[in-house]
GUTOR-413827 format. One record per residue (C-alpha): residue in three letters; y, x, z. Coordinates in Angstrom, 1 decimal. Example, Ala and Ser with C-alpha at 12.3 -4.5 7.8 and 13.67 -1.06 7.14 Angstrom:
NODE  aa      y      x      z
NODE ALA   -4.5   12.3    7.8
NODE SER   -1.1   13.7    7.1
END
This chain:
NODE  aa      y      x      z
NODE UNK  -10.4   21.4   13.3
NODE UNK  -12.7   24.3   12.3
NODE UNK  -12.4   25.4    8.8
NODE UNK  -15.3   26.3    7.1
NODE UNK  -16.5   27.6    3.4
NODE UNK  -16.7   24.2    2.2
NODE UNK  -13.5   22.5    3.7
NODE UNK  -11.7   25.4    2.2
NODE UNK  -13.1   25.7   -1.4
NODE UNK  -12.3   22.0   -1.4
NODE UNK   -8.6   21.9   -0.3
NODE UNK   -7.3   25.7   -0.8
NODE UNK   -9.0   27.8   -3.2
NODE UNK   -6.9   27.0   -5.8
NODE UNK   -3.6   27.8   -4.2
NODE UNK   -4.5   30.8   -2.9
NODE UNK   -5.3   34.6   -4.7
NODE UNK   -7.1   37.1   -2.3
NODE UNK  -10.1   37.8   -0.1
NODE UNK  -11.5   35.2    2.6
NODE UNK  -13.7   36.0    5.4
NODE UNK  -15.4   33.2    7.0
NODE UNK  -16.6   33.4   10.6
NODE UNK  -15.1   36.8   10.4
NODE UNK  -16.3   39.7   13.0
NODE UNK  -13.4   40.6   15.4
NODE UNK  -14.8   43.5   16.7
NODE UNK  -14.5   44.8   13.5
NODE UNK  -10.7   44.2   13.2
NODE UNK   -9.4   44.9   16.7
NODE UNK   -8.8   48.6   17.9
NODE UNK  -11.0   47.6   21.3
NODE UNK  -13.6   46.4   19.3
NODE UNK  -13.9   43.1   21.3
NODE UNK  -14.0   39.6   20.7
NODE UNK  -15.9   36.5   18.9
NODE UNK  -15.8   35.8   15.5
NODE UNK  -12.5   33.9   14.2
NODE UNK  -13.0   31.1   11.5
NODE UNK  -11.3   32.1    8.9
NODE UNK   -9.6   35.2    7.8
NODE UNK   -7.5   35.9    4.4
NODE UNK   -5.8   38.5    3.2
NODE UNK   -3.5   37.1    0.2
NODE UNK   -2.6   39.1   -2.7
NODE UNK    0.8   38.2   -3.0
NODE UNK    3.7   36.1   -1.2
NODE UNK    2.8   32.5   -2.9
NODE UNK    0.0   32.4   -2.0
NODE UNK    0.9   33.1    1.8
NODE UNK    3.6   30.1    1.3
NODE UNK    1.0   28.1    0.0
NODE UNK   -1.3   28.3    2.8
NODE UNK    1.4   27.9    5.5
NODE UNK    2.2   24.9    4.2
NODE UNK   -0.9   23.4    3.7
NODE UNK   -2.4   25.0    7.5
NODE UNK    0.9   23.3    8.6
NODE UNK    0.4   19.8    6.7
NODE UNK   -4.0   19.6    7.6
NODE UNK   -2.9   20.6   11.4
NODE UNK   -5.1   24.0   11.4
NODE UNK   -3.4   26.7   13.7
NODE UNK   -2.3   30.0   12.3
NODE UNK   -0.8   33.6   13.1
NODE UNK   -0.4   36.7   11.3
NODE UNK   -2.7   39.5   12.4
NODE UNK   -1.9   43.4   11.6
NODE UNK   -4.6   46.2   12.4
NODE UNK   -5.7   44.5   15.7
NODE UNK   -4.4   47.7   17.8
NODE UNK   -2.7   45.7   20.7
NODE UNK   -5.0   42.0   20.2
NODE UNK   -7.4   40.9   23.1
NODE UNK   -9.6   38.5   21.4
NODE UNK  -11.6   36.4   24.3
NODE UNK  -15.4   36.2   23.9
NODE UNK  -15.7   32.8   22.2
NODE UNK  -13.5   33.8   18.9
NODE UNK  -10.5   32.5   17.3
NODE UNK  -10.3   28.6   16.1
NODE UNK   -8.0   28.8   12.9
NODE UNK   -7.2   31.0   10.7
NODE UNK   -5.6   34.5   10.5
NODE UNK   -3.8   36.0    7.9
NODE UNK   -3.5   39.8    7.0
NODE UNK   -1.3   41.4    5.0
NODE UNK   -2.9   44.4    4.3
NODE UNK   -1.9   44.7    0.6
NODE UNK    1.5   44.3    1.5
NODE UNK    2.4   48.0    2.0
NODE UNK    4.8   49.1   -0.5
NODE UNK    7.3   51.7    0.6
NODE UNK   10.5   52.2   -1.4
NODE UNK   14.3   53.6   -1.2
NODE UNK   16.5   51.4   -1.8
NODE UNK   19.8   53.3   -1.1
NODE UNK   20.5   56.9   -1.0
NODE UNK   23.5   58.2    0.2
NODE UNK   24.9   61.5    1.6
NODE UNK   24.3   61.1    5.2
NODE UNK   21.7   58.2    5.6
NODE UNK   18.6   56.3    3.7
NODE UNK   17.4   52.5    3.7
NODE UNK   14.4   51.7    2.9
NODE UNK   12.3   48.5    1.8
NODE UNK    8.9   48.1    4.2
NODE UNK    6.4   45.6    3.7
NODE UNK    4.9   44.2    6.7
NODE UNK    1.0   45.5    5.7
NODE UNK    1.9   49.1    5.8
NODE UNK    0.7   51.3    8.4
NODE UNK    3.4   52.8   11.1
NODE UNK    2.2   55.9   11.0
NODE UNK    1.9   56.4    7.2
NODE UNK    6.0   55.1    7.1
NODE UNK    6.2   58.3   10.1
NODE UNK    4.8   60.4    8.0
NODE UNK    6.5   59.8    4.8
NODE UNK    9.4   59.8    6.8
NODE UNK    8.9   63.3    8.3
NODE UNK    8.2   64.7    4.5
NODE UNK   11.5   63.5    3.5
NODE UNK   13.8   63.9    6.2
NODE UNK   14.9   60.4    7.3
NODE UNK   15.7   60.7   11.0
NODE UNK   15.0   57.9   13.5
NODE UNK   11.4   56.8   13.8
NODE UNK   10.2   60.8   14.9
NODE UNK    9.1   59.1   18.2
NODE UNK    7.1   56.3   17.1
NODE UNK    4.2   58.9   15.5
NODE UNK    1.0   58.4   17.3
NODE UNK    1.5   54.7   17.6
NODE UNK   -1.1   52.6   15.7
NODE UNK   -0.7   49.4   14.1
NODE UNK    1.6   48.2   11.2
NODE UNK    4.7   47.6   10.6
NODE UNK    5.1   43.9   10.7
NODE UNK    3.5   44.5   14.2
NODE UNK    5.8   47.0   15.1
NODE UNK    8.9   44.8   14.4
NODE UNK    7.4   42.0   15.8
NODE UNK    6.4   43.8   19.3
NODE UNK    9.8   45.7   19.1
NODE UNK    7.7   49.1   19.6
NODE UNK    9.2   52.1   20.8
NODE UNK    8.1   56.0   22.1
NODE UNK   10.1   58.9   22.8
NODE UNK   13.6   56.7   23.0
NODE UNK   13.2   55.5   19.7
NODE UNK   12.8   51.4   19.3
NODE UNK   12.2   49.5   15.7
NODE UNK   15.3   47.4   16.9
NODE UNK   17.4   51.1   16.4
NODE UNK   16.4   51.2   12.6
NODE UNK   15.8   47.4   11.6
NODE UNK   18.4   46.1    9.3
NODE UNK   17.5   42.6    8.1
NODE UNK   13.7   41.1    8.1
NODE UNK   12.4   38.8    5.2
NODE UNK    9.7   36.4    7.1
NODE UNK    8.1   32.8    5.9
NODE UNK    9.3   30.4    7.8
NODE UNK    6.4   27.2    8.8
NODE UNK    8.0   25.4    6.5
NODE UNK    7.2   27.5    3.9
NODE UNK   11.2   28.9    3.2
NODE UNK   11.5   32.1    2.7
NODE UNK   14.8   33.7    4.9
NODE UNK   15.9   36.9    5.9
NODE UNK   17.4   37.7    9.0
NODE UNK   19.8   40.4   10.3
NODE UNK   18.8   42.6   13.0
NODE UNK   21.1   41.1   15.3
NODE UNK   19.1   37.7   14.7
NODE UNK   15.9   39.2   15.4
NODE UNK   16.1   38.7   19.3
NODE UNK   15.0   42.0   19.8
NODE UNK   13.9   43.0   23.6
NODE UNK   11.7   45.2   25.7
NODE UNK    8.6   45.1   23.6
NODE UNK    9.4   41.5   21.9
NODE UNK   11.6   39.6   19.3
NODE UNK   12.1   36.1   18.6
NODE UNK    9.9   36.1   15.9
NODE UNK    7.7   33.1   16.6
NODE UNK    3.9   32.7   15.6
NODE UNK    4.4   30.4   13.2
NODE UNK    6.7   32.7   11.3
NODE UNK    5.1   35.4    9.0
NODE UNK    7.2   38.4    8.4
NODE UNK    6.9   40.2    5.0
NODE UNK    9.5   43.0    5.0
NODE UNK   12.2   45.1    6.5
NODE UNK   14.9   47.3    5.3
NODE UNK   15.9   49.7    7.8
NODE UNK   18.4   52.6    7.7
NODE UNK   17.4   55.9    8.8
NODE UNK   19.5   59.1    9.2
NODE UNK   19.0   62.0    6.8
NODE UNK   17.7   65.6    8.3
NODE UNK   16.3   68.8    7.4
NODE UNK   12.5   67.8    6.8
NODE UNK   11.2   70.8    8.5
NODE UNK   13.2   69.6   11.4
NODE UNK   11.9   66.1   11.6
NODE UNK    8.0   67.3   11.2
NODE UNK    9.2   69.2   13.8
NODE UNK    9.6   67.1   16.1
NODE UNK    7.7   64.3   15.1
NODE UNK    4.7   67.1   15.6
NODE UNK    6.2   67.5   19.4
NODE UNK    5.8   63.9   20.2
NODE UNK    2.5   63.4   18.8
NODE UNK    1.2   66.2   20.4
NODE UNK    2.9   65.1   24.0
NODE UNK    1.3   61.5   23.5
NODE UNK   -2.1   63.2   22.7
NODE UNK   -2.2   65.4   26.2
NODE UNK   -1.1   62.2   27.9
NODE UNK   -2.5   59.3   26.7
NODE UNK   -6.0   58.5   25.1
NODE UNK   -5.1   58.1   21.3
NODE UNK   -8.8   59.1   20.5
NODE UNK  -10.5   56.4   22.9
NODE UNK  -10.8   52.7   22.2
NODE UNK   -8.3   50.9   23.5
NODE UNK   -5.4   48.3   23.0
NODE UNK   -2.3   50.9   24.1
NODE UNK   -0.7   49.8   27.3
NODE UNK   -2.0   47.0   28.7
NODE UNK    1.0   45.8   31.0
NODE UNK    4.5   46.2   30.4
NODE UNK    6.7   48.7   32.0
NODE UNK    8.6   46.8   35.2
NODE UNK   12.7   47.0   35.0
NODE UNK   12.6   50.8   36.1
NODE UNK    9.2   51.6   37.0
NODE UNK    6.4   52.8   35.0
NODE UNK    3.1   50.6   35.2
NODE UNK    0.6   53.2   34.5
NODE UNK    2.5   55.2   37.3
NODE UNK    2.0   52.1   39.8
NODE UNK   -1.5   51.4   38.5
NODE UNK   -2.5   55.3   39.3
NODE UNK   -0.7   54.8   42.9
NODE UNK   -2.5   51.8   43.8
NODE UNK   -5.8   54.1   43.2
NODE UNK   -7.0   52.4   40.1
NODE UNK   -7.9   55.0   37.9
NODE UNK  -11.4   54.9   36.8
NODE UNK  -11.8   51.3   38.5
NODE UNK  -14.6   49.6   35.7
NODE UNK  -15.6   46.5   35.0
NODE UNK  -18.9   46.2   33.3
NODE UNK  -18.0   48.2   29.8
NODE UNK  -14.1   48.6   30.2
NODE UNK  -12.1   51.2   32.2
NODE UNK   -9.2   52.3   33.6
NODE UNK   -8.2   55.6   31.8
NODE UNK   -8.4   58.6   33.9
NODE UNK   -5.8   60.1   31.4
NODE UNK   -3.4   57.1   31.4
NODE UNK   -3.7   54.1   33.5
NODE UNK   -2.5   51.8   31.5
NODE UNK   -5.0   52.1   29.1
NODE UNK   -8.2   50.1   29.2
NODE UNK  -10.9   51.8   27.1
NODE UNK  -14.2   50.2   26.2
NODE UNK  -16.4   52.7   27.2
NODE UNK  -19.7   50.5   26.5
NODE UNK  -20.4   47.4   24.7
NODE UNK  -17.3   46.1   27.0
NODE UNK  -16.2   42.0   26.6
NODE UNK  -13.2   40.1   26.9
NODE UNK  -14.2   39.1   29.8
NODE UNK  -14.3   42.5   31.4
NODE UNK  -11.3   43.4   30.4
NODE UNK   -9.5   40.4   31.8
NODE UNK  -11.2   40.6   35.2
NODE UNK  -10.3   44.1   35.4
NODE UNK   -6.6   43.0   34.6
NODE UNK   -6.5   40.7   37.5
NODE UNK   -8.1   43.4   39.8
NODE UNK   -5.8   45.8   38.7
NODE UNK   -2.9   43.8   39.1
NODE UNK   -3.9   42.4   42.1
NODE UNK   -4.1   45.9   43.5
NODE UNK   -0.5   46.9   42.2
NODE UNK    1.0   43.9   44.0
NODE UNK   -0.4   44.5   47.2
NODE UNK    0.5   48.5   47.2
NODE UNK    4.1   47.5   45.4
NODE UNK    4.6   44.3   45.8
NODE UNK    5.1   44.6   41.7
NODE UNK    3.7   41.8   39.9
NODE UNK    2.7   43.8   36.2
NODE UNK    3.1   41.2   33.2
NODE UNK    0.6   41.5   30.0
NODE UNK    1.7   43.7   27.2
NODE UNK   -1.2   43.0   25.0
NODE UNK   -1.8   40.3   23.3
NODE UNK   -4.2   38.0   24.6
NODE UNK   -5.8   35.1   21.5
NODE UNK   -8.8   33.1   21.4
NODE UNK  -11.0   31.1   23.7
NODE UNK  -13.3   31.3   26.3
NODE UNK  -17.3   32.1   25.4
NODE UNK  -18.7   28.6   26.6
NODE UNK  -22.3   30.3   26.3
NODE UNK  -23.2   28.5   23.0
END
């Protein structure tokens, strides 16, 4: 069922406080600046209102998922039927417990990873130095389990508050969280809120330090200015995939406006007015190619939503 101004003003509007976008522009709210429109986006003021529409999505059948800054989100050329939800006013940053050797703090889900590295590196809390450089949020960050440098969201995590599809409201410790290589076992359906995580207190200078080190190894390695997605296939059980993608001769490989990143090739950057349709057929080429020099078969790191364009 699409869900349009009038079928919303008529069964939502009142339970819900924030902005709505309707046929909303993906392009503009994805890092690779791809995708067809999705039918309905909102951005909800506070946590009612996203229990209220959950429940009523959930009840009228209409499909959901929570949505951050769109930095690792392949949307496919014929858009998103549904509705996503952002939480970008959700990004309130506060200590909660201060004690001689150690920090936790409360993270909402809309706040940007790499204004929590920053702060982070101003105080001295320790632990998330080698996340800097990564884009995104931090509700996507927990959710995709990201990690840099030896240092994982699953290190710091302490407990997670999500919205269940039933609208309840539970938190989880971080043992319950599932976490993995780049994943957790927090479902679509589910929309996380907040974290408290527990960081190790440093010497300020020393953590700029060496949050400056990363950043600045990323940036000679990867393409942090271009417009991409990050890595676009997970890292095999002891292998790197942008080392087998650049051994199976694929850097540079393009497919109308996407292309392999001559810096890192497992990067994809839209280079021109590239589709999602590009992107995928370069995907299968690439892969392709890595199983027949390997014998590797690479497996999606990005997220890939939406439907086919069916040239309507």
């Amino acid at each position: 069922m699409r869900i349009n101004r009038e079928y919303w003003e008529k069964g939502f509007s009142e339970f819900f406080r924030g902005e709505v976008l309707f046929d909303a522009d993906m392009k503009g709210l994805t890092s690779l600046g791809i995708g067809g429109p999705a039918d309905l986006v909102v951005m909800p003021e506070e946590p009612v209102s996203v229990r209220n529409i959950i429940i009523m999505f959930r009840r009228e059948g209409i499909p959901y998922s929570a949505i951050g800054s769109g930095t690792n989100l392949l949307v496919k050329d014929g858009g998103i039927e549904g509705v996503l939800i952002k939480l970008d006013v959700f990004k309130r940053t506060e200590v909660i417990e201060d004690r001689k050797d150690q920090v936790q703090l409360f993270v909402e889900a809309g706040l940007r990873l790499q204004h929590l590295v920053n702060f982070c590196s101003e105080k001295g809390y320790s632990g998330i130095e080698g996340l800097t450089g990564i884009p995104g949020t931090i509700g996507g960050a927990i959710c995709g389990n990201a990690g840099s440098y030896g240092c994982e969201m699953k290190d710091v995590i302490q407990s997670a508050v999500i919205i269940r599809k039933d609208g309840s409201l539970e938190r989880k410790d971080a043992a319950e969280l599932g976490f993995g290589y780049r994943r957790s076992n927090i479902s679509g359906d589910d929309i996380l809120l907040s974290a408290n995580i527990i960081l190790k207190k440093d010497d300020p200078v020393k953590v700029a330090a060496r949050a400056k080190e990363f950043f600045l190894s990323k940036k000679s390695t990867q393409p942090v200015s271009e417009r991409s997605a990050g890595c676009v296939f997970r890292n095999p059980e002891g292998a790197s995939a942008g080392k087998l993608i650049d051994e199976a001769g694929c850097k540079g490989m393009r497919q109308g406006g996407i292309e392999v990143s001559p810096m890192h090739a497992n990067f994809f950057i839209n280079r021109d007015g590239g589709t999602a349709s590009d992107f995928l057929l370069l995907m299968d080429a690439v892969a392709k190619r890595v199983k027949e020099a390997s014998g590797v078969q690479l497996e999606p790191e990005i997220k890939i939503t939406g439907k086919d364009y069916d040239g309507r």
